[in-house]
Each structure stands twice: as C-alpha cells, then as structure tokens.
N, C-alpha and C positions, 0 to 999 in steps of 0.2 A: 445175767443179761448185761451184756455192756452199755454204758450209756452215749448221747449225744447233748451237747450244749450249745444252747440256742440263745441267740445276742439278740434283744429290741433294738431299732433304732430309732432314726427322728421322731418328736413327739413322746417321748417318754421322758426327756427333760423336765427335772421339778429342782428348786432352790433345796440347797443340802442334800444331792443326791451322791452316794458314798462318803458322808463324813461319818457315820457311824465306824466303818470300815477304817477310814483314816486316821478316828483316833486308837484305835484298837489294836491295829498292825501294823508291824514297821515295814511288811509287803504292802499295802496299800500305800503309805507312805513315799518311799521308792519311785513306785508308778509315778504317782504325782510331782514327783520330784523330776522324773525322768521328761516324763511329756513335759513340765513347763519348760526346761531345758531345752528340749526340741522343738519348740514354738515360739517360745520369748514370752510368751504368754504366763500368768501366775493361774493357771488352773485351778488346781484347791480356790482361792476366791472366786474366778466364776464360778464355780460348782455349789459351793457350800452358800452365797449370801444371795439375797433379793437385786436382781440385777436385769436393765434389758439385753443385755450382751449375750445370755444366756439363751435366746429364743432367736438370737440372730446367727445363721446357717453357720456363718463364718467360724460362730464359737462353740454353738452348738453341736457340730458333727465333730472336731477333738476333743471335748469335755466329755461326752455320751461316751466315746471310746476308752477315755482315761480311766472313768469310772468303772466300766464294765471290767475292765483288764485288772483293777486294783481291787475291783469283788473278786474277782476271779484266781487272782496270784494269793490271794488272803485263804481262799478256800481251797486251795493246791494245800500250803502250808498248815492247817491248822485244822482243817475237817478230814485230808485224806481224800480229795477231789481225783478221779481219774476219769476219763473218757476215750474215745476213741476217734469221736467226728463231732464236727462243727456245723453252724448254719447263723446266719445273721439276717434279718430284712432290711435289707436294702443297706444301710449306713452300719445297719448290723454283723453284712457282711465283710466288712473290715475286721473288726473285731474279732470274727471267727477266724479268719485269716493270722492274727495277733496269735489269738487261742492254741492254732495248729505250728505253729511255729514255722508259717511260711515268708512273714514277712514280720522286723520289729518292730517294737511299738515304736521306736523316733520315727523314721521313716511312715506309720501307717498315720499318726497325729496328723505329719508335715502333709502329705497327701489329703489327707480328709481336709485338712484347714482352705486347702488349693480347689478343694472338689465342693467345699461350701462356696466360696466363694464363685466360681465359677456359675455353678448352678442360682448362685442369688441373681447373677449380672446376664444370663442367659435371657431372660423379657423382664420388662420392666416393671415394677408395682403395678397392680391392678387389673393386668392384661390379660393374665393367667386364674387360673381356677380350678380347683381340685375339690370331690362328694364322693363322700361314701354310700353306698345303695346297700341296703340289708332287709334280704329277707331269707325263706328257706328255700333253696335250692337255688339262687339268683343264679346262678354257676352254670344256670342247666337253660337258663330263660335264652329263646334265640333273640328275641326282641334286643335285650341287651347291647348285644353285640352288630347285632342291625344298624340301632339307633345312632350308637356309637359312631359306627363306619358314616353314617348319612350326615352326622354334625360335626366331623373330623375333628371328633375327641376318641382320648386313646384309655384302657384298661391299663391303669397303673399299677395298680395292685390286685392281684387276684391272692386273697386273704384265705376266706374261707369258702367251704361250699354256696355257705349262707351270707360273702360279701365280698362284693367289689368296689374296688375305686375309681373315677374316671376323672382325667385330667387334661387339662388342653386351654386353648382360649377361653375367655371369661362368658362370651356371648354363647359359644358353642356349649359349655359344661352347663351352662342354666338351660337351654334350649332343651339340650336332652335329657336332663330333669324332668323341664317339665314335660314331656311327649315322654318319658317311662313312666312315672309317676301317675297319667292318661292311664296307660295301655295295661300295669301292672297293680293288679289291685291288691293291695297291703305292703306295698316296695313303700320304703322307710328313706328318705335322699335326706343325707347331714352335709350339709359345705362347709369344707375344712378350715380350719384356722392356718394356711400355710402363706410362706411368703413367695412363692414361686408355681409352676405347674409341673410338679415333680415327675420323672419317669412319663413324659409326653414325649413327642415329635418337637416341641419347642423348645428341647435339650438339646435337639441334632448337633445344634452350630457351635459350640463347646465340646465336641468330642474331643477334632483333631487338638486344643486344648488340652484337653484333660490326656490323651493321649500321651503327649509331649511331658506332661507332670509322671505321671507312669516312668515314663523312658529315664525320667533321672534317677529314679530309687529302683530299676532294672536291675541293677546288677545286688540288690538287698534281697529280694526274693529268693527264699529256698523253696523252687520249683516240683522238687519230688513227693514234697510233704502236700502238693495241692489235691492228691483226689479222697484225705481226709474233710475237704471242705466243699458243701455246699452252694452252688453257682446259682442266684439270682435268675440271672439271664437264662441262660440253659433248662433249668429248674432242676438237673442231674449236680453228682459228683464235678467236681472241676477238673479239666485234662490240664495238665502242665504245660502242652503245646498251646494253647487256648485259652489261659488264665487272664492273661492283660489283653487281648479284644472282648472276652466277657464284662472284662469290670466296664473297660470303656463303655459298651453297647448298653451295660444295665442302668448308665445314666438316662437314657431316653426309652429304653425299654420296659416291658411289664418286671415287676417283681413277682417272679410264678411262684409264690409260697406255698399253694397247693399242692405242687409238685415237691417241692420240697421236702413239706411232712410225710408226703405220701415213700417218697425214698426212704426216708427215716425209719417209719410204721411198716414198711416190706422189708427192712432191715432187721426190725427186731428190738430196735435200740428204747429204752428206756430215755426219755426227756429229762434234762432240767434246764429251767428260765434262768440267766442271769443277767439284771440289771435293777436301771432304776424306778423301772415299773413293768409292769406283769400284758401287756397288752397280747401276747403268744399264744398265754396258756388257755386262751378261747376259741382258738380257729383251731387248736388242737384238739382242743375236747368234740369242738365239730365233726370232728371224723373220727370220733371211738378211744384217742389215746388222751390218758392222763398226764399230766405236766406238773411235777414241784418248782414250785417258783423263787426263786431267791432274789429279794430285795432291798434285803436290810441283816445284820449280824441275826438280830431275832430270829427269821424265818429261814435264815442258812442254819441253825441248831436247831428247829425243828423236821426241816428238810433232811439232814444230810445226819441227824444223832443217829 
C-alpha cells in the first residue's frame, strides 16, 4: 500500500521544534540553512528557543514549514521515506506542495512569510474570533450550519466528523456559541488562542494581495506535479489549471479536511504525520484510518523501523 504524507499547520508551533532533527542530520541542517537564506530571517533560533516571535503569524507560518520539510528531507535520507501524495491543513498545505515538489522551499518560506503577514493585518486585534465546537457527529447537526449563516460567522475548518471551527467577528463567534451551545446538548465550544479570524469572509480583502505574492514565484511552480497534492479549498486533488486561485480562495475559505481524508482512505493510501505536533492523527482516527505520527527522531524509528 502506498503511502500519503500529511503536514500540520498553524498551532502546532512548540519552542525546539525540529532541533532534534537538526542536530542529527546534515539534511535538516540544509533546510534551515536554506530557508534562513530565503527570509533573512535566522530560523534554527526562532524554532529551537523560548521566543514571542514564534506565535507571531509572520514567523510562525516559515518556521512550521522549515521544520516540517527538514523532518521530512531527514527521513527521505535515513529511514527510506517514500510516498506518492501529499496533504497539509491549511499552512500545511504549503508544505505538502514543498513535499510534491511543486514548488521550492525558498520560494514557498518567501510566500508563507507574505501570507502571515497579510492574514495578521487583514482585521485588527480583537475584532475577530475563532471556537472549536466538538462533539459526535457535529458535521451532520443542521443547526450548526443555520446558526452560522444567521450570525455571519463562517466554518473554518471542518476537521473531523466530530469538529468544526467557526470563525468571523468577535460579537458574531460568541453569539453563536452561545445559541449552539442552547440548542446542542453536549456541543463542547473552546475559543481559540489565535491572532486573527482565520479562513473567514474577513480574509476577502487580502486576496487580491496575496494573489499578486503568488504571481511573483509563478514562474517557480512545477505545475504538473500538482494533482499529487491535496487542495484545502476544493477538498479534492489539485488541477494544475486551478492550483493558484485555490490557494488564493483557501485563505478565506473552509479548510475541508474532511474531504481530504476521505480522498485519501478511497485511495487506499496508508497515512503518516510529519511535524512538530500530532494534532492529524485524531480526525483520522475519526473516520476508521490509523495514522503514524512523526515528531521527533524518536518516534520517526519507531514509526518508520
């Protein structure tokens, strides 16, 4: 059975994430060497020490990628890593992109660093708001999706069967907390630690933006290798014709990761996690498939011996 390799993104940032990697191999190494190069930025430090830089979008979304790609190049070389497709949530889906060798890492850092920042300046502290709702079969409750539409707040992420995200202004994301929370007896609401209302309608205005960032590393894209990767936005394979208005559109639209898995698991493909934290292998297990997770040299030798 061939396999597929699935990238976390945002929120899986922890201080020292891929320095085991980096002292171990001269491929992780590389990467980091590579991306600070391509940013200006000294990665290895924000990655590996206690820092607020690391939680701020701007640095966040290159550093998550560095690390992923330098587990990733480590475990090409030294485990015998092979796969066939890719998938990433949301900031993750750069990454997989890296992975498929659609686009390279200078170019997909330079991007992410443009796409943090963009999404941080898109509303202003405070305004915005993003909750996770969890329970079992949330995916299936029409209320949800009602309440949603009546508080014009939007499904950010649709994770697993058993959870959604909803994101949008700060008044509207608490309103329909509390009127689910009412209506749905045992619905679990967490409100996010984030700095933004990610994958809302209050992304729109940053497309044509972020668009224009795309349009400069256009001609870096190796196009044909895109429908080994997994499309966010679409929730299918990615079309080549289609690939940069996806990414565009996936900044204010849902992250269907449901769909996602589900292409995966009709596929056939055997999973594995890489990054700096495991947050994947639960919305997988939600629907029947097993996931090995790799997050550390440790758990890539029991994973992958």
């Amino acid at each position: 059975m061939p396999d597929a390799i699935v990238f976390p993104g945002q929120g899986s940032q922890k201080p020292g994430m891929g320095e085991d990697f980096f002292q171990s191999f001269a491929e992780a190494r590389q990467v980091f060497e590579r991306a600070s190069k391509a940013t200006g930025l000294d990665i290895a430090e924000l990655c590996f020490t206690e820092n607020e830089k690391l939680d701020l979008t701007e640095y966040t979304q290159p550093c998550i990628l560095t690390c992923e790609i330098a587990m990733l190049e480590s475990l090409r070389a030294h485990f015998d890593l092979s796969f066939a497709a890719t998938a990433g949530h949301s900031l993750g889906e750069y990454t997989a992109l890296v992975a498929a060798n659609v686009l390279p890492l200078e170019s997909a850092v330079q991007i992410v660093r443009q796409r943090g920042l963009l999404m941080q300046k898109a509303v202003p502290p405070g305004e915005g708001k993003m909750a996770a709702l969890k329970l079992s079969g949330v995916i299936e409750r029409p209320e949800v999706f009602q309440v949603c539409e009546a508080s014009a707040v939007d499904l950010a992420n649709i994770n697993s069967p058993d959870q959604v995200v909803i994101s949008g202004p700060a008044s509207g994301v608490e309103g329909a907390v509390e009127k689910l929370t009412a209506l749905i007896e045992g619905l679990e609401a967490i409100f996010l630690t984030v700095s933004a209302p990610f994958h809302s309608r209050l992304m729109a205005g940053i497309l044509p933006d972020f668009r224009a960032v795309l349009a400069e590393h256009q001609s870096a894209f190796d196009l044909k290798e895109a429908p080994r990767v997994l499309s966010n936005f679409t929730g299918t394979f990615h079309d080549s014709a289609t690939l940069i208005d996806s990414l565009v559109q996936q900044i204010s639209g849902s992250v269907r990761w449901v769909d996602n898995m589900q292409c995966l698991k009709a596929a056939g493909y055997g999973v594995i996690e890489i990054g700096p934290n495991r947050p994947l292998g639960a919305f997988f297990r939600s629907m029947g498939v097993e996931v090995r997770s790799i997050l550390s040299v440790r758990t890539a030798e029991k994973a992958l011996k």
